[in-house]
C-alpha positions in Angstrom: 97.8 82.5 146.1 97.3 81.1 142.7 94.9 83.7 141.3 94.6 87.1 141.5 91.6 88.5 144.2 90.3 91.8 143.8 92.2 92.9 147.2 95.4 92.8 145.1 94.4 95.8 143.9 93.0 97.8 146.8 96.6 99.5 147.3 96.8 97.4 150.7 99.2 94.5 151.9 97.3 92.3 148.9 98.7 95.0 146.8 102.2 95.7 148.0 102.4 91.8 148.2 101.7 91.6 144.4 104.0 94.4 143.4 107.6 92.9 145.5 106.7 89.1 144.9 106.0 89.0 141.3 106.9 92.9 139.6 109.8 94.0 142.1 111.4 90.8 141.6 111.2 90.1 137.5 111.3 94.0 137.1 114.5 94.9 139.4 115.6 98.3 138.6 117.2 101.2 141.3 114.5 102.9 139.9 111.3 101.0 140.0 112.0 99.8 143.8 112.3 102.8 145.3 108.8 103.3 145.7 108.3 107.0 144.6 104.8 108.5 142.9 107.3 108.8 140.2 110.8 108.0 138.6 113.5 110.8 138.5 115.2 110.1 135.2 118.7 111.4 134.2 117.5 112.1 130.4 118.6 115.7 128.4 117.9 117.1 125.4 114.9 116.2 123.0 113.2 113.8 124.4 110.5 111.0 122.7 107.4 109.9 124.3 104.5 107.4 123.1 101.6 105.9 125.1 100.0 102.5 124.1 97.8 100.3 125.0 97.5 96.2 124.7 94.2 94.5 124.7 95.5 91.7 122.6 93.4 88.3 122.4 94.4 85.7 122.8 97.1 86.9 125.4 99.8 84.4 124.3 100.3 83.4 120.6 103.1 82.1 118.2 106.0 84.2 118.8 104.9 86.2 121.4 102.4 87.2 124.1 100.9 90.3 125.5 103.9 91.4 127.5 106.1 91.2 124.9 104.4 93.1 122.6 103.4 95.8 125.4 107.8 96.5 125.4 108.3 96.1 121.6 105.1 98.0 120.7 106.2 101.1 122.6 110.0 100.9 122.2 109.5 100.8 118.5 106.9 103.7 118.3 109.6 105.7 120.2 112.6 104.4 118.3 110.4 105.5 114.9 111.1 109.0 115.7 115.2 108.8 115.5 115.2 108.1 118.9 117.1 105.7 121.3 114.6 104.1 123.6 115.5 104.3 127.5 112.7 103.7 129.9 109.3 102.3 130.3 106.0 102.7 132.2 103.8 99.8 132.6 100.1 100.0 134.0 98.1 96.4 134.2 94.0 96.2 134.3 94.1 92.8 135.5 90.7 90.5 136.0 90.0 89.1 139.1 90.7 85.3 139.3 93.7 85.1 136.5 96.1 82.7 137.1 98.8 84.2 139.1 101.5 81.8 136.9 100.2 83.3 133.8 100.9 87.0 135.1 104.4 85.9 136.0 105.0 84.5 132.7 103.8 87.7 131.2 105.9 89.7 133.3 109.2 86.8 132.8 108.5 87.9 129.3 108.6 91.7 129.5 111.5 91.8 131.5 113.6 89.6 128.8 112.2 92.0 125.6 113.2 95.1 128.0 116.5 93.7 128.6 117.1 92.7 125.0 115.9 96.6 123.9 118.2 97.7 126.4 115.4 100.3 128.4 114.0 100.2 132.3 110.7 99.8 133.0 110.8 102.4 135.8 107.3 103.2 136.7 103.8 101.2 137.0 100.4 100.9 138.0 98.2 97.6 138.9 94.5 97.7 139.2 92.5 94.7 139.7 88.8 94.7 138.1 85.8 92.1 139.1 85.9 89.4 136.8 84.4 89.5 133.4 85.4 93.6 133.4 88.5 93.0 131.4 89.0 89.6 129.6 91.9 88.9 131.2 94.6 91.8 131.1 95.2 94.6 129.7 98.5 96.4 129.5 99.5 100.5 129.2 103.4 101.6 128.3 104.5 104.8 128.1 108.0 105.1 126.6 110.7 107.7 126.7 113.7 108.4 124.9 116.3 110.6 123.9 116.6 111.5 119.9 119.3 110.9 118.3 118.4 112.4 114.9 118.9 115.7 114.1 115.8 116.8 112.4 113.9 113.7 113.6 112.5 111.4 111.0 108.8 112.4 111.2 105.6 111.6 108.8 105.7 115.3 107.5 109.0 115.2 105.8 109.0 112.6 102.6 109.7 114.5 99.8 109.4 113.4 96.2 112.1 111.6 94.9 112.4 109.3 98.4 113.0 105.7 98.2 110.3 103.5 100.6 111.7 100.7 102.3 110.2 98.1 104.1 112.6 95.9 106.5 110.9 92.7 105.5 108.2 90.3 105.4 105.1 91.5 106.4 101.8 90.5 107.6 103.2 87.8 110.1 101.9 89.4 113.1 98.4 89.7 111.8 97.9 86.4 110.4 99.4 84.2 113.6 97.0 86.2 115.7 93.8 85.2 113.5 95.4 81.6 113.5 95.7 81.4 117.1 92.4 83.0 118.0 90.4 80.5 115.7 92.3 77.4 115.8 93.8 77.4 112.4 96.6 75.3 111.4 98.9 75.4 108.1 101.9 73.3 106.6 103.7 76.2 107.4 103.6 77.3 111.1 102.9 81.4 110.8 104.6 83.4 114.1 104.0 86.5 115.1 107.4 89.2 113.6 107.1 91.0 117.2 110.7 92.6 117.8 112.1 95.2 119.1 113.4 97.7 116.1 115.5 100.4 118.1 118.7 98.7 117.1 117.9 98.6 113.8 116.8 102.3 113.3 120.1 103.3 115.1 122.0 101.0 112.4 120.1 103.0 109.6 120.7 106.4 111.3 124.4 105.8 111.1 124.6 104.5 107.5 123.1 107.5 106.1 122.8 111.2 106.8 119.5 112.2 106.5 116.2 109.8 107.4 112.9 111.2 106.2 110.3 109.3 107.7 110.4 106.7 110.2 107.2 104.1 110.7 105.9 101.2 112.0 103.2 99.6 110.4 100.9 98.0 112.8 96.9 98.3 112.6 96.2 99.0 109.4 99.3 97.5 107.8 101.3 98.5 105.2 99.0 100.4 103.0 97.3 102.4 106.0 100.8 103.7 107.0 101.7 104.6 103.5 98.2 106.4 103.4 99.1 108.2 106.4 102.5 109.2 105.6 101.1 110.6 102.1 98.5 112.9 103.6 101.0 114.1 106.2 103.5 115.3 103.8 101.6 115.3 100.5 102.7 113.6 98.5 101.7 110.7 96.0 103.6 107.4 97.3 103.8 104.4 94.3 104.5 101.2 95.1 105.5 98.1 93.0 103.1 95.2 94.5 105.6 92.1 93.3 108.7 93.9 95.2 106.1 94.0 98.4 108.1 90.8 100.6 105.3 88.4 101.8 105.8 85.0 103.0 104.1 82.3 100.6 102.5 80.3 103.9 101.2 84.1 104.9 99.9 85.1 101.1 98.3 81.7 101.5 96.5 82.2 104.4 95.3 85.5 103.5 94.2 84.3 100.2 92.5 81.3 102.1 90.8 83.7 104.5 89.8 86.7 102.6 92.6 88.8 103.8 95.1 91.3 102.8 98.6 90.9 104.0 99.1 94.7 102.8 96.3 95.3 105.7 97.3 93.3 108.5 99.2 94.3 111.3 103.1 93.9 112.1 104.7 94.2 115.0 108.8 93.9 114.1 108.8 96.0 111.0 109.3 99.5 109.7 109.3 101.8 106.6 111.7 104.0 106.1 111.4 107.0 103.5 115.1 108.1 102.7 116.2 110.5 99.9 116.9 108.7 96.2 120.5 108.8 97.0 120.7 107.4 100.0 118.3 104.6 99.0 120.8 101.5 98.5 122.6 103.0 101.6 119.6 102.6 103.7 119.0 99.2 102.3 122.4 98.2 102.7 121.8 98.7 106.5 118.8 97.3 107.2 119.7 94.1 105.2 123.2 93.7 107.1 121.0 93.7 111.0 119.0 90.7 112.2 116.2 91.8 111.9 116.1 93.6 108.0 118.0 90.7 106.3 114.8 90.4 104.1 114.1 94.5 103.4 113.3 95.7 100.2 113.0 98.7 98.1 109.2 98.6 97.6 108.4 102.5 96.2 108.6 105.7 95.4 107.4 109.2 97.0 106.4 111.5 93.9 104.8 115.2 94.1 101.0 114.3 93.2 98.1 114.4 95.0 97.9 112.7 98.6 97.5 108.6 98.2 99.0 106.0 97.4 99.2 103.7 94.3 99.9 100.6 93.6 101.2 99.5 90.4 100.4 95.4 89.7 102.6 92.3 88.4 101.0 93.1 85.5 101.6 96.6 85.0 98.3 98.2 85.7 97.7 100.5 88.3 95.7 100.5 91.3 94.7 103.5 94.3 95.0 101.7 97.9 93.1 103.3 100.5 93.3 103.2 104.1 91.7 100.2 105.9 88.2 100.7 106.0 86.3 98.3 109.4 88.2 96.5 111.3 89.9 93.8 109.5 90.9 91.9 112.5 90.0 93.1 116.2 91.9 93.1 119.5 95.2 92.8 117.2 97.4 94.6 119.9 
């Protein structure tokens, strides 16, 4: 079989062919294969859970693909909350007559991003819908794991006087998906940032003693988080545009298409609100992991009224809103 039938999803021998040929086998886990209605996880204490789901178009681009992004999408929402991520659950809406080679590639690619983030993908779901009902795939993770953090960072606690950090350049994500979907091309190749984060939360969580606020900024970007993280703990949030890290092929781009890289979504970044004195601390961590060399100090939290403003490289000052549309559809 080189395309998926509707009969792969029926629950029948199509179906149980499907899930030990191609998800059993990339997959492999004690816990996946025994075939229950349900995982029994050894997990204690506070635990973390977050639900997403993937309708990403095109499925493949520049630095990544729709499976990818399904593990490091939900292991990074989990991780946001001090927490170490441990196990998956994966649930595919797949259209009738995609390429079977393409779903094991998708899969191939899962299973290397959930060994490389260290968690199981323990539990899943595949339903199969008539062609045309899906545009290809769609993917659903659930993630769980245990916190580490003790209280857990969470949107409600910046405080004025907290430094915002952002682990590095944004707006990659956002940009090599609107390249990719229209055909675009520049000097500069633009790829997708996605990553898994968890490491690099635990390598902030040891360097300092307290963590505030925990985020990842996808849909909406940079700005929408900040927005979101003001009116959850009230506070004013002020940040200084030129310390803002943006690649020049991505400010290019944007300016080129109309865009905002403060806007667009990232998929291997966080912000991190720490208290002032633990500022260079915190920065000291995420620059010294992989994945933060390029982090910056790009704000401050300040008692005021809920929003955020920006102040320009030429000193005047500026209110950002949330993102207001859609900038860019079907982003993850």
């Amino acid at each position: 079989m080189d395309r998926i039938l509707l009969d792969a999803g029926s629950g029948g021998k199509a179906s149980h062919r499907l899930i030990h040929d191609l998800f059993f086998r990339l997959l492999d886990n004690d816990y996946l294969t025994r075939m229950d209605d349900a995982a029994l996880l050894p997990v204690s204490g506070p635990v973390a859970v977050s639900t997403d789901g993937f309708t990403v178009s095109p499925l493949f681009f520049p630095g990544g693909d729709i499976g990818a992004l399904a593990v490091h999408g939900t292991v990074n929402d989990v991780a946001m909350l001090g927490a170490r991520p441990r196990f998956l659950t994966a649930a595919f809406i797949i259209e009738e007559g995609f390429l079977v080679a393409d779903l094991e590639r998708i899969v191939t690619s899962m299973a290397k991003a959930a060994k490389e983030a260290g968690v199981l993908v323990v539990a899943g779901d595949t339903k199969v819908v008539p062609k045309g009902a899906a545009d290809g795939m769609f993917i659903t993770t659930t993630g769980i794991g245990e916190v580490l953090a003790q209280p857990a960072p969470s949107g409600h606690r910046a405080r004025p006087g907290d430094a915002v950090l952002v682990s590095g350049f944004l707006g990659d994500h956002g940009l090599a998906i609107m390249a990719s979907r229209e055909g675009l091309s520049f000097d500069v190749p633009v790829v997708s940032d996605c990553a898994s984060l968890n490491g690099l939360v635990e390598a902030v969580l040891a360097a300092v003693p307290e963590v505030h606020v925990l985020r990842d900024p996808t849909r909406g970007g940079l700005i929408t988080t900040l927005n979101e993280i003001a009116a959850q703990s009230g506070v004013e949030i002020q940040v200084e545009e030129a310390a803002v890290p943006v690649r020049p092929e991505v400010a290019s781009g944007c300016s080129f298409l109309g865009l905002d890289p403060l806007y667009l979504a990232n998929e291997g970044k966080l912000v991190c609100l720490v208290p002032e004195a633990h500022g260079d601390a915190a920065l000291a961590a995420l620059r010294a992991h992989p994945l933060g060399r390029h982090a910056a100090r790009i704000g401050t939290a300040k008692a005021g009224p809920s929003r955020v403003v920006i102040t320009t490289p030429l000193g005047g000052q500026r209110l950002a809103d949330m993102l207001e549309g859609e900038q860019l559809p079907r982003i993850c």
